[in-house]
FIVEXVEX-880323 format. One record per residue (C-alpha): residue in one letter; y, x, z. Coordinates in steps of 0.5 Angstrom, whole numbers, padded with zeros to 4 digits, always signed. Example, Ala and Ser with C-alpha at 12.3 -4.5 7.8 and 13.67 -1.06 7.14 Angstrom:
<pts>
A-0009+0025+0016 S-0002+0027+0014 
</pts>
This chain:
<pts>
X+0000+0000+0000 X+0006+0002-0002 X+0013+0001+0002 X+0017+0002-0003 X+0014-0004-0007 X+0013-0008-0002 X+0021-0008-0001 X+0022-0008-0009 X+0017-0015-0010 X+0021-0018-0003 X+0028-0016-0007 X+0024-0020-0013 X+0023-0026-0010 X+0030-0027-0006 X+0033-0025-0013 X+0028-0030-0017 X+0026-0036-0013 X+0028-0040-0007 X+0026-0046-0005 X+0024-0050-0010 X+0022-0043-0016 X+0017-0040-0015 X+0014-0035-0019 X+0007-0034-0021 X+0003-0027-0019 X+0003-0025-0027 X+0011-0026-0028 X+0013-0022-0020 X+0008-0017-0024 X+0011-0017-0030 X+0018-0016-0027 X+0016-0010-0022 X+0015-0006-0028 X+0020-0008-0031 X+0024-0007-0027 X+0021-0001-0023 X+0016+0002-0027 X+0015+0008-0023 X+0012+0003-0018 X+0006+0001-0024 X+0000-0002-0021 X-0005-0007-0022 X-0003-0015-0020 X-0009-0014-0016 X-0005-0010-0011 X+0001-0014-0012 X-0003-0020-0010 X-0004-0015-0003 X+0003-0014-0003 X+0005-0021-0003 X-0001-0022+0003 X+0002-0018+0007 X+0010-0020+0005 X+0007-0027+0008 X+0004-0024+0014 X+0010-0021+0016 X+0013-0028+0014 X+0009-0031+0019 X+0010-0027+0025 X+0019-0028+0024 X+0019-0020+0022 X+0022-0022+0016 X+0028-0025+0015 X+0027-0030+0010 X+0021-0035+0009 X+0014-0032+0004 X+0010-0038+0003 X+0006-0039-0004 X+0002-0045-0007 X-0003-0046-0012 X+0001-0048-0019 X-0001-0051-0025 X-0009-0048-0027 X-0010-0047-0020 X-0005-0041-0020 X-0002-0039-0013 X+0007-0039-0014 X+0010-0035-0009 X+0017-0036-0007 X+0022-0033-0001 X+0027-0036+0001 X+0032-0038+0007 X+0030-0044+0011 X+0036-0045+0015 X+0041-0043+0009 X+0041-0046+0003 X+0046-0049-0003 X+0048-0054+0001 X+0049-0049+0007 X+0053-0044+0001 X+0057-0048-0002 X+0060-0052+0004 X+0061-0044+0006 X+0063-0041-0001 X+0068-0047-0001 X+0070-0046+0006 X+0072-0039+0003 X+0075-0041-0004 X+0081-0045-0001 X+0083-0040+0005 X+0090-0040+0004 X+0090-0033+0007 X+0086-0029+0003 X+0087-0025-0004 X+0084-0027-0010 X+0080-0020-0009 X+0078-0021-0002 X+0075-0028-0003 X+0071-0025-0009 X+0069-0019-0005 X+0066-0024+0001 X+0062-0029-0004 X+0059-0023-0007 X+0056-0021+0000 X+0054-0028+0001 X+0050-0028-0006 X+0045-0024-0004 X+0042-0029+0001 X+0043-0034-0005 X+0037-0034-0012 X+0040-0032-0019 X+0039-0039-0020 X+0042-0042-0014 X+0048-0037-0014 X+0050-0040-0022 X+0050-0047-0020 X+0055-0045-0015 X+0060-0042-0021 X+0063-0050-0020 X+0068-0048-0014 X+0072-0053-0011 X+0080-0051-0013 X+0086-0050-0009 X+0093-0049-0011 X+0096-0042-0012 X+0099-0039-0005 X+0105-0035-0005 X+0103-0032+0001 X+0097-0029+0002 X+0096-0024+0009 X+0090-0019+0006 X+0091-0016+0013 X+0088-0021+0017 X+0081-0020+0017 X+0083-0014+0020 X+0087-0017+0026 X+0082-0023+0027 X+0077-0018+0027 X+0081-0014+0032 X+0083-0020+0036 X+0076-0023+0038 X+0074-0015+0039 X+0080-0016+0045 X+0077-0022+0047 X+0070-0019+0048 X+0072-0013+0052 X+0077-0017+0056 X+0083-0012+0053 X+0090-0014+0053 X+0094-0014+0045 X+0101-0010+0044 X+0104-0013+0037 X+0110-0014+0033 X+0111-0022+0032 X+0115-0022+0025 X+0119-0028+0021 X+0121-0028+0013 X+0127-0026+0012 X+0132-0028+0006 X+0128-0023+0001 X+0121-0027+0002 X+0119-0021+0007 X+0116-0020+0013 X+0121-0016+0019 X+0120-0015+0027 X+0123-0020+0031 X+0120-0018+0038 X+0116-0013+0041 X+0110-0016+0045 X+0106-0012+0051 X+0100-0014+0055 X+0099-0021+0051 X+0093-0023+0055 X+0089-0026+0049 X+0084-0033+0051 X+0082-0036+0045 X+0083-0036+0037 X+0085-0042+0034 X+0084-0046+0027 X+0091-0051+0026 X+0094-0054+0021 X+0091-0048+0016 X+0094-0043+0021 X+0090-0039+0026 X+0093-0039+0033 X+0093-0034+0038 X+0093-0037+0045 X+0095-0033+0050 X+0098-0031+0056 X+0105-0027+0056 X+0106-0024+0063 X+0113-0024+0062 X+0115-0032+0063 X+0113-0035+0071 X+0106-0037+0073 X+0104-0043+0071 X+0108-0042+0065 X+0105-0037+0061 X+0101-0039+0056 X+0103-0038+0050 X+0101-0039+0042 X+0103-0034+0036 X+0101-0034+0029 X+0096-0030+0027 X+0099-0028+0020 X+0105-0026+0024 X+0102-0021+0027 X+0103-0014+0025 X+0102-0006+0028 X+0097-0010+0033 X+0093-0005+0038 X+0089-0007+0045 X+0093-0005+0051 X+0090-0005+0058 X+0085-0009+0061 X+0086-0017+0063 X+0091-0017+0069 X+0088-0023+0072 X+0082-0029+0071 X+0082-0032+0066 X+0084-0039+0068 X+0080-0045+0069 X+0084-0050+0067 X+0085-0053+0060 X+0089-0049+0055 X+0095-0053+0053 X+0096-0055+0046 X+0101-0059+0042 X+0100-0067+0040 X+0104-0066+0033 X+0103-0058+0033 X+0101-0053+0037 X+0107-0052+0041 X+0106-0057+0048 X+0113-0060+0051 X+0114-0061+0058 X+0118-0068+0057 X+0113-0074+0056 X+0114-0081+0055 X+0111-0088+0054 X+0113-0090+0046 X+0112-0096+0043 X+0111-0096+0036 X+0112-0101+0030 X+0108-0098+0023 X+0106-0101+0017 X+0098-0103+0016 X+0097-0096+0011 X+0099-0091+0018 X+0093-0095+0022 X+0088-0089+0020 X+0094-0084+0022 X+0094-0088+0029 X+0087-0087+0031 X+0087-0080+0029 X+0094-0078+0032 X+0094-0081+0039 X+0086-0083+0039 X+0082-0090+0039 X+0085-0092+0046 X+0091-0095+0044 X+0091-0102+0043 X+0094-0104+0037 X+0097-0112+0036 X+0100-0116+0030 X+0108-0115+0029 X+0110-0122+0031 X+0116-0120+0026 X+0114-0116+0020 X+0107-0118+0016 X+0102-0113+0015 X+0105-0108+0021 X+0102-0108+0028 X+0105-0105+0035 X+0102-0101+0040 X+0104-0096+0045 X+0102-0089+0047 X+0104-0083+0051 X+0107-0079+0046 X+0111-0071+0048 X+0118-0071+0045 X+0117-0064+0042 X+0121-0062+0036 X+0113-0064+0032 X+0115-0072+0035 X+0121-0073+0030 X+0118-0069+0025 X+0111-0074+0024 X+0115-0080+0025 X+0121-0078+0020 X+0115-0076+0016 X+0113-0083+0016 X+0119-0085+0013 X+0120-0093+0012 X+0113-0094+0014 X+0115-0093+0022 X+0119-0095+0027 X+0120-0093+0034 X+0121-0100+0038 X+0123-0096+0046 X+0125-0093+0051 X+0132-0094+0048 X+0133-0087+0050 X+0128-0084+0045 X+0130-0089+0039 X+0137-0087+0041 X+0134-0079+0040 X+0132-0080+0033 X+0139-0085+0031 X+0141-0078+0033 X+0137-0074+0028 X+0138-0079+0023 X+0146-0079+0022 X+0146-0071+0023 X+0141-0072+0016 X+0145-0076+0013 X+0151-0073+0013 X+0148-0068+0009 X+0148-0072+0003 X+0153-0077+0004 X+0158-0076-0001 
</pts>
């Protein structure tokens, strides 16, 4: 028994079979020829090759799945392939990669190459058919670096020193603030932004989460060891964005029928919405809502199809608002 074939045939049945393709004993010998003729042999050793593949199969030292079954004319088909990642697992995957707003168009091929080595010939070309996303103007190629940093932070329980950057007038990135012993809790996927939330030493106990925009982030280093425990407690997210206000209130809101879905989403199925006595198709209901900058941003968002009943004082908030847009476009 050679090594060297047995690796060659196991590289022929990823790259030719999978689930639902198998090869028969003459097509695997075949192949290995052509492909690796120093290896040349009789397809009765490369029927004890397969054996042994399949033994080594059984027994999990392989991480694929060997398996063979008899064929038309009583021959045995071989095959290999992942059980617990196929094309559905793949293209669900590769599209999760194609429309990352945060990586280059050559980055994005780099990573669907590495994953194509678990995926057959046939399986990889039925994937060619990708889902598509709009060109993104920005395009952070550096962020896999700084992810990869961040987790490593959050594995060794190390502080982070970074810059935090915003764009300026030429469309690049320049230093805002230096930040120091940033202690990092968790990573966070939001409205197609990665957050770091984290703990800022310089704001009072009890204060001091913070949350940064990941492709923000530049001459990111680990810094020294967590300077306290981890907190127990809840982290603190936004209801409209990922930035948490400290004033609250109960808000009754009036929208039309098409934003009930919206509803549900934003402020969760406990709400009780009723028919509006005075506007048909529009319901009332209320809710606890943060009066952050990200409140007024949905609601205006909503445009004519939403209408903050009460209390008078956020109402009066967001007239307030109103009459400073529309004396921008006032004549």
């Amino acid at each position: 028994m050679s090594a060297a074939r047995l690796i060659h045939i196991l590289g022929i049945l990823q790259q030719e079979t999978n689930a639902n393709k198998a090869l028969t004993l003459h097509q695997i010998h075949d192949k290995l020829l052509l492909l690796h003729p120093e290896e040349r042999c009789s397809e009765q050793r490369v029927r004890e090759d397969l054996s042994v593949l399949q033994v080594l199969s059984e027994e999990g030292a392989l991480a694929v799945r060997v398996e063979s079954s008899a064929g038309a004319h009583n021959q045995r088909r071989y095959k290999a392939y992942h059980p617990n990642f196929g094309l559905n697992e793949a293209r669900m995957v590769f599209d999760s990669i194609s429309i990352s707003r945060f990586l280059s168009p050559r980055q994005k091929s780099a990573l669907i190459s590495q994953l194509e080595g678990y995926l057959s010939d046939q399986e990889v070309r039925r994937l060619q058919q990708r889902v598509q996303t709009r060109i993104c103007l920005m395009q952070n190629e550096k962020l896999p670096q700084t992810l990869q940093l961040l987790y490593q932070a959050l594995d060794s329980h190390r502080c982070l020193d970074f810059t935090y950057c915003r764009f300026d007038l030429d469309g690049r990135q320049k230093p805002l603030k230096q930040y120091r012993k940033i202690l990092p809790l968790k990573v966070v996927w939001e409205k197609e932004h990665y957050y770091l939330v984290a703990l800022n030493p310089a704001h009072p106990e009890g204060q001091q989460q913070r949350n940064y925009r990941v492709d923000r982030m530049e001459n990111l280093s680990l810094s020294v060891p967590f300077w306290c425990k981890v907190p127990a407690i809840p982290l603190h997210y936004g209801q409209f964005d990922m930035f948490p206000a400290q004033e609250k209130a109960r808000v009754t809101f009036r929208l039309h029928r098409d934003l009930l879905d919206m509803a549900f989403e934003t402020f969760g199925t406990d709400i009780r919405p009723v028919a509006d006595e005075e506007k048909d198709s529009w319901i009332r209901f209320t809710a606890e809502a943060e009066l952050s900058v990200g409140f007024a941003r949905w609601v205006l968002g909503q445009a004519e199809k939403i209408e903050i009943m009460g209390p008078p004082a956020v109402r009066a908030r967001l007239r307030q608002l109103i009459d400073t847009i529309y004396t921008y476009y006032r004549d």
